[in-house]
C-alpha positions as CSV (number, residue, x, y, z in Angstrom):
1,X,142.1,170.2,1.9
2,X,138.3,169.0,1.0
3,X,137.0,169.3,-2.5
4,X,134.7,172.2,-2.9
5,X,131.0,171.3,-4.3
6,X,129.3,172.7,-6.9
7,X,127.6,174.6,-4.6
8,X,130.6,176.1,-2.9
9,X,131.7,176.9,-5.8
10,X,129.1,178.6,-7.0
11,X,128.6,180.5,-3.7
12,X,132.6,181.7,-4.3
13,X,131.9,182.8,-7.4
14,X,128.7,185.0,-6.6
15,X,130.2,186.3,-4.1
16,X,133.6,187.6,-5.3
17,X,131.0,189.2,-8.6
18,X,128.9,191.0,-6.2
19,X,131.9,192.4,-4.5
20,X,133.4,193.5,-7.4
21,X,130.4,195.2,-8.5
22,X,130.0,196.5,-5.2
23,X,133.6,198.0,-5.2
24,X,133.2,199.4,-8.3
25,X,130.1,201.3,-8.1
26,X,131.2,202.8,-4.6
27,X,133.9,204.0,-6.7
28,X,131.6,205.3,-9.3
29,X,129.1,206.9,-6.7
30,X,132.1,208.5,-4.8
31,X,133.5,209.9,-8.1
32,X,129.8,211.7,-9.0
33,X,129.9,212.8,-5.5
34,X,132.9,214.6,-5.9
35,X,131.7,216.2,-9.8
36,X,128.8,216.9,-8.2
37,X,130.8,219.3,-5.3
38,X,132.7,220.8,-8.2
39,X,129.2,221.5,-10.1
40,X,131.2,219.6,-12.9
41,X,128.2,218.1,-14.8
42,X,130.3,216.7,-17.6
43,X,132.1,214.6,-15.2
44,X,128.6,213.7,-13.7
45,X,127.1,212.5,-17.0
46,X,130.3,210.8,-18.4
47,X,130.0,208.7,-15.3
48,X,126.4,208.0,-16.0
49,X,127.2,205.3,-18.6
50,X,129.6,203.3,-16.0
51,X,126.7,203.5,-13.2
52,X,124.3,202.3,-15.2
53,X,126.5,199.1,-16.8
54,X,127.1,198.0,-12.6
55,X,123.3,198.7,-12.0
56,X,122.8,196.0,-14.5
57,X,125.4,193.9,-13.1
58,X,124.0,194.5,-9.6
59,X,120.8,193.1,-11.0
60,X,122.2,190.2,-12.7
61,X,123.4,189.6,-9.4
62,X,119.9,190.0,-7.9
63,X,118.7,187.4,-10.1
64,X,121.7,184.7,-9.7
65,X,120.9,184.7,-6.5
66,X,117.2,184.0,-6.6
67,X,118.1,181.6,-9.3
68,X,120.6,180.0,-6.4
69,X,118.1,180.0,-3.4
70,X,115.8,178.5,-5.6
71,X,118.3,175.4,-6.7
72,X,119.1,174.5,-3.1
73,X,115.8,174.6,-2.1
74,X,115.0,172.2,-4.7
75,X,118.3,170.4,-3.5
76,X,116.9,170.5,0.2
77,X,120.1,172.2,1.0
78,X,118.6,175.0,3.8
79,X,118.9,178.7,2.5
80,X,117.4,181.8,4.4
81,X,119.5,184.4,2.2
């Protein structure tokens, strides 16, 4: 098995957080769905606090990945996305 670079690493790492996060707020978002069928609005705003914490992961997700595009294009390594 080959050593994994840096890179790779990092790449693995990215993407394993944004599919957590992803995970997670589909979960989220499926949950208010359902409070919202029920016209349960306590439900719909105790979820609010959880939606909003992976919103902010989601963006600090955003960001690592400009933050990575920009490093391997500064490395010469090619990245579109």
């Amino acid at each position: 098995m080959q050593p994994v670079s840096p890179v790779e690493h990092d790449v693995v790492a990215f993407l394993g957080e944004l599919s957590s996060v992803q995970d997670e707020l589909l979960a989220v978002l499926d949950e208010k769905r359902k409070s919202l069928t029920r016209a349960d609005l306590t439900a719909v705003n105790a979820l609010q606090a959880r939606e909003e914490s992976l919103l902010v992961r989601l963006n600090a997700c955003q960001q690592r990945r400009q933050e990575m595009l920009a490093d391997a294009k500064t490395q010469g390594i090619p990245a579109q996305n």
